[in-house]
N, C-alpha and C positions, 0 to 999 in steps of 0.2 A: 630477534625472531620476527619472519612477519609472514600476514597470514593469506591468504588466496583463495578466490574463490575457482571453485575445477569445474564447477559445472551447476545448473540452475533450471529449474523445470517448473511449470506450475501448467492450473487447468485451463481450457476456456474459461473467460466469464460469463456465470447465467444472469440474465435478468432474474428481476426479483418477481417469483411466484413462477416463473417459467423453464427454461431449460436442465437448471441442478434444483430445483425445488425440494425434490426428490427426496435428495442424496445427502444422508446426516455429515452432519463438522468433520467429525471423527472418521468417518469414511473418506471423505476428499482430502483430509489429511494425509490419512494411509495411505492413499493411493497415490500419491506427489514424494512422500517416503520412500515405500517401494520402487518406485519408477527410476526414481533420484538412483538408487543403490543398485539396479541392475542394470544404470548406464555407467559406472566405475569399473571397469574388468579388474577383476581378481581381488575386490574390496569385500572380505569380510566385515559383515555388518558387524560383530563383536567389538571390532576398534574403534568405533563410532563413542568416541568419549561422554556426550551427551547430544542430547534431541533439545534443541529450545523451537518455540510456536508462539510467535504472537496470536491472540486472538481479545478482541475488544467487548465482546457480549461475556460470554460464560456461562449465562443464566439457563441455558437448557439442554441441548444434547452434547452441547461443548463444555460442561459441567468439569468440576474434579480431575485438573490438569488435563487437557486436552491432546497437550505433547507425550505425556504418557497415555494415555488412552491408544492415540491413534500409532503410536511406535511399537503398543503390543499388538494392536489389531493389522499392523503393517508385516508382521512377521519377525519381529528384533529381537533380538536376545532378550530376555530378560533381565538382565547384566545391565544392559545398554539405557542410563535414567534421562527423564524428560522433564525439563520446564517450560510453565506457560507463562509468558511477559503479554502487560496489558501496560500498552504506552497509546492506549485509543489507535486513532487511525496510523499511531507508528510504530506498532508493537510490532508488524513484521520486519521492520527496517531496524528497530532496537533487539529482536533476536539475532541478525545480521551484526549487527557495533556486537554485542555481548559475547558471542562465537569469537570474533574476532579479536578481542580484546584476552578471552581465555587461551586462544590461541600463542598472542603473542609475548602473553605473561609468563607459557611454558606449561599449565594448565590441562592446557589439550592438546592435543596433534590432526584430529577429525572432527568436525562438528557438525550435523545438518543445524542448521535454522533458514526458518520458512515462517508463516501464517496460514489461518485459514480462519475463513468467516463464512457463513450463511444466513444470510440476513432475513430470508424466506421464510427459514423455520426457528429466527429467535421470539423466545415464547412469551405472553402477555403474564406479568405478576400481579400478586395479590399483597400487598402488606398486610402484617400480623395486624389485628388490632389492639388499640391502647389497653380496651379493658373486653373481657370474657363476655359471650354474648351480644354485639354489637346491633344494635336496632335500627342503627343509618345505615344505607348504601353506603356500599366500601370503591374502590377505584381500582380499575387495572391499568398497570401502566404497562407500554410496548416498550420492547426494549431494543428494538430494531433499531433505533439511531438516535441522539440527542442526549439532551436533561432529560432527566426524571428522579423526581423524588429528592429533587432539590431541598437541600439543609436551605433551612428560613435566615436564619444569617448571611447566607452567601448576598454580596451588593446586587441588587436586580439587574444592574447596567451588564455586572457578567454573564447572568445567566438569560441573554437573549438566544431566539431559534439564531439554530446555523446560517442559515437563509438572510436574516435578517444583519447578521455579521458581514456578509457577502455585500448586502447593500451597504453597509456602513462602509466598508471600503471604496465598492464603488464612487461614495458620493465623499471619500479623504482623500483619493487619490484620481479624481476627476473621471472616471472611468465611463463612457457610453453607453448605450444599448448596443448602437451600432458595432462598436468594438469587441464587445462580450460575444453578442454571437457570431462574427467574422473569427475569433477566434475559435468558437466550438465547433462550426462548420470547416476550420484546419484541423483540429483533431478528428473529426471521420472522416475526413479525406484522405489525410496519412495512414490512420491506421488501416483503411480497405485497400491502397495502394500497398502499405506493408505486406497485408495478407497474400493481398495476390502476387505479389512480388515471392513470397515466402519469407520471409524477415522473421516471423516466429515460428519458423516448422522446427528451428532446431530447441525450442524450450516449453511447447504444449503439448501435451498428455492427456487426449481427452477421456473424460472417464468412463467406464466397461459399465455398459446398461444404459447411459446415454446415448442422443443422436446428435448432442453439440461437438462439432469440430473446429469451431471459431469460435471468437467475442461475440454473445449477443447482442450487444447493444451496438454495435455502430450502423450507423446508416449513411450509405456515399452518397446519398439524393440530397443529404442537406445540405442547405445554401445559408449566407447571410438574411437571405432573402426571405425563406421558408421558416426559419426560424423567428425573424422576427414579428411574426403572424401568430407567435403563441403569448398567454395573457402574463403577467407578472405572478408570482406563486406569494411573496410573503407580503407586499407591499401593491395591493390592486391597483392605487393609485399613486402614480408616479414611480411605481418599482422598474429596476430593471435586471433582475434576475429571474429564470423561467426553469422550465424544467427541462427546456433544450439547454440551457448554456450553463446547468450543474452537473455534475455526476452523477449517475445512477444510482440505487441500489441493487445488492450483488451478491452472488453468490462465489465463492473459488477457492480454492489452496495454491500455495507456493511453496518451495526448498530450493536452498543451495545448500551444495555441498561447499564447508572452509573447512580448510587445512593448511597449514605448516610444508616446506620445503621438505622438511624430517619426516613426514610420514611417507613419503616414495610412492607416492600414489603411483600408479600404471596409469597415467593422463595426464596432457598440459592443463596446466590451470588457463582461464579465460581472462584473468586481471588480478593484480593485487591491490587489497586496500590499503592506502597507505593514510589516510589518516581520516577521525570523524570526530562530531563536534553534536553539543547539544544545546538550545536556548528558550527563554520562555519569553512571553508579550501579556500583556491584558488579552483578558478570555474573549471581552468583546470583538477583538481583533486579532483574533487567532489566526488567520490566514495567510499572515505575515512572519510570523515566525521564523522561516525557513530563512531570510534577509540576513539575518544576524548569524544565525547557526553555519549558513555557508560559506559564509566570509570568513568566517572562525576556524574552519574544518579547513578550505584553502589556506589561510593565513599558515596552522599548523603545518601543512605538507609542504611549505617553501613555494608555493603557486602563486598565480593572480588568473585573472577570470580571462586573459588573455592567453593564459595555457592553456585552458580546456577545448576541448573538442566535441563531446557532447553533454547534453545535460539533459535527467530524467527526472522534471518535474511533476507530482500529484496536482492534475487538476481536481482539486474538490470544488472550485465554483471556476468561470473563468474570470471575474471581476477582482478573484483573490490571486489569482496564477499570474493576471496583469499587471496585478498591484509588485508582486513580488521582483518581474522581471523592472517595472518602474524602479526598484532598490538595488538593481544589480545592472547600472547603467554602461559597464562597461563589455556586459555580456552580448554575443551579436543572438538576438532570439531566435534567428534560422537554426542554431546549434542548439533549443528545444525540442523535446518529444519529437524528434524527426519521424518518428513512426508512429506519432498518433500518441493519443495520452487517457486518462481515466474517463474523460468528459464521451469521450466515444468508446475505450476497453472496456471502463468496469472500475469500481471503485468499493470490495468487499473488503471490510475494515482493517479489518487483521491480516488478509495477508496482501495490500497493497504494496506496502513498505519493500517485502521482499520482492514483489512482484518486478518493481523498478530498477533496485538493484540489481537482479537477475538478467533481466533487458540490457540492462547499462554494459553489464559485460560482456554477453554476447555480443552487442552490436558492438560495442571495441573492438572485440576481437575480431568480429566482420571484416571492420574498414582498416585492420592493418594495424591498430594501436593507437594509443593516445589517453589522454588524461577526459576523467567524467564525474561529472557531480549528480547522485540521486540526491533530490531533497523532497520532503511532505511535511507540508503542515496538520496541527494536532488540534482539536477541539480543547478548550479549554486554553489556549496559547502557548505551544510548543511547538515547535521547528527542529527537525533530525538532518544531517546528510553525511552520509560517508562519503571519501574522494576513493576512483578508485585509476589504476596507472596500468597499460597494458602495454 
C-alpha cells in the first residue's frame, strides 16, 4: 500500500503581533481543514479516517487537542477523531510520516494532517507554587519559543538559547557573517520572485476577516549588504547571527490531504511519499539533525542525493541550513528552497513541517516530476524528512 499526498493548502504567514494576531490556533486550523476538503470534489468529509495537527505550544487557545477542536469547529463529522503530535518544530512534518504510515499499514484510506501555530497569541504561565501562600515573587514564563522551565538536571551545555546554538555551528562548521546573510538575502529573493511568479497561488488560503494575501515577512529590498548593517542578537561581540539571517516568529496553519490509491479519490494525487526517516544529535546542536535523518530516509527509498531534484529545507537559522547543506556534499544547493524558505516565508512551529512538505509537492508537480526531500531541524536535536516521488 502506499500513500500520496492529493493536495496541500495552508495560510499566509503573519508576522508576529501583526497580520494573523488576531486569529486563534483553532480558527486557522479550521479554516486550512475546510478549505482542504472543499478542494476534493465529491470527498465526503465522513471518510476522513482521522485529523492529526502538529502544534508545538498547546499552552492556550491551542489547548485540549487542537486537531480536534479545530475539525469540529471546521465543520466535520463528529465521527471523524483528531490528534495532536508535538515533535517541536516538526510536529507538522511528523503529522505528515504518521498519516502516512497509517495509511500504508491499511489503517486508513483518508488522512488530513497539517499544523498550526500562533506564536502571537501563546500565552505567558504561572507555575503552581511549592507551598500555599507564596510571599516571593513568582515568574512568568512565555512560551512562545525556547526552554523554559528547565528540569535542573538537564546538562547546561544542552539547554543553551537557540540563537546561541546557531552560533555554535556557525563557529563548528566555519560559517561567516558574510555567508549567512548572502544566504538570507537568497531566501527573500526567491520567495518574492515566487510570489510574483504565482508559485504559491495553487496552496494559500488566505483567511476570511484578514487583509493578508502573501508571507509577511519577506522583503525583496534585502541585500547581503543591508543586512549586514544589522547588530548580532545573542553574542554582541563577535556573534554572527542577527535577526535578519534567522527566521521569524509566526503565525499560520497548514493540511494535506494523504490517501491510499484504494480510496478513488475524484483527483490526481500531487506526489507519493515513498519513504521517511527520523534522527537525533546533541540538543546543543540541533540544527543538524536533518544530516543524518536524510541520508537515512534516501538511503531507505533506494536514492542518492544525485536523484533528487528538489529539496525543502527549514531555515530556522541560516548558519544551521549551511551547516546542513556542508553534510550533504553531494547535494547541488541551487536544488534548495528554489522558492525561498522560512528565513523570508515564516517559520510558525507547528505547522512548518507540513508547510514544506506541501510545497515540495506542488512544485513537483509543477516542474513535470521528480524525486524531493523535505527536511527540518527540531529544538532539542531532532532531524525529520520524508522522500517524496512524482
Amino acid at each position: 500500500m502506499s500513500s500520496f499526498v492529493y493536495d496541500a493548502v495552508r495560510t499566509p504567514f503573519g508576522r508576529y503581533g501583526r497580520g494573523l494576531a488576531a486569529v486563534r490556533p483553532d480558527d486557522l486550523a479550521a479554516h486550512v481543514l475546510r478549505a482542504l476538503l472543499d478542494r476534493i470534489p465529491g470527498l465526503d468529509p465522513a471518510r476522513v479516517d482521522d485529523v492529526l495537527l502538529g502544534n508545538a505550544n498547546g499552552a492556550g487557545e491551542d489547548n485540549r487537542n487542537v486537531a480536534r477542536m479545530s475539525s469540529l469547529l471546521a465543520g466535520l463529522p463528529t465521527s471523524v477523531p483528531g490528534a495532536t503530535l508535538n515533535r517541536l518544530c516538526g510536529s507538522g512534518m511528523e503529522a505528515v510520516i504518521q498519516a502516512s504510515r497509517a495509511i500504508e499499514t491499511g489503517d486508513a484510506q483518508v488522512v488530513i494532517a497539517g499544523g498550526v501555530e500562533s506564536m502571537s497569541r501563546a500565552p505567558w504561565v504561572l507555575q503552581k507554587p511549592d507551598r500555599p501562600y507564596p510571599a516571593r515573587p513568582e515568574t512568568l514564563h512565555s512560551t512562545t519559543l525556547g526552554w523554559r522551565m528547565v528540569n535542573p538536571r538537564m546538562p547546561a551545555q544542552w539547554t543553551i538559547p537557540l540563537g546561541e546554538s546557531a552560533e555554535k555551528l556557525a563557529d563548528l562548521h566555519g560559517i561567516p557573517r558574510e555567508s549567512q546573510d548572502a544566504f538570507a538575502a537568497r531566501s527573500h529573493l526567491l520567495a518574492d520572485r515566487a510570489w510574483t511568479r504565482g508559485d504559491y497561488d495553487a496552496e494559500v488560503v488566505p483567511v476570511p476577516g484578514t487583509q493578508l494575501t502573501r508571507d509577511e515577512g519577506i522583503r525583496p529590498a534585502s541585500t547581503t549588504a543591508s543586512l549586514a548593517r544589522l547588530k548580532p542578537v545573542f553574542r554582541p561581540e563577535g556573534g554572527t547571527v542577527t535577526a535578519g539571517n534567522s527566521s521569524p516568529l509566526n503565525d499560520g496553519a497548514s493540511a494535506l490531504l494523504i490517501a491510499s490509491e484504494d480510496a478513488r479519490l475524484r483527483a490526481e494525487p500531487l506526489a507519493r511519499i515513498i519513504s521517511r526517516a527520523v534522527a537525533g544529535n546533541d540538543p546543543d546542536v540541533f540544527g543538524v539533525a536533518p544530516v543524518a535523518a536524510a541520508d537515512r530516509a534516501l538511503a531507505r527509498a533506494g536514492k542518492s542525493w544525485a536523484d533528487v531534484d528538489l529539496v525543502e529545507l527549514n531555515e530556522a537559522f541560516a548558519s544551521q541550513s549551511l551547516a546542513c547543506l556542508q553534510g550533504w556534499p553531494d547535494l547541488d544547493p541551487d536544488k534548495v528552497n528554489v522558492h525561498g524558505g522560512a528565513i523570508a516565508i515564516g517559520h510558525p512551529l507547528g505547522a512548518s513541517g507540513a508547510r514544506i512538505v506541501g510545497h515540495l509537492a506542488h512544485a513537483l508537480r509543477a516542474r513535470g516530476g521528480g524525486v524531493g526531500v523535505a527536511a527540518i531541524c527540531i529544538g532539542v536535536g531532532q532531524g525529520l524528512p520524508p522522500v517524496l516521488e512524482a
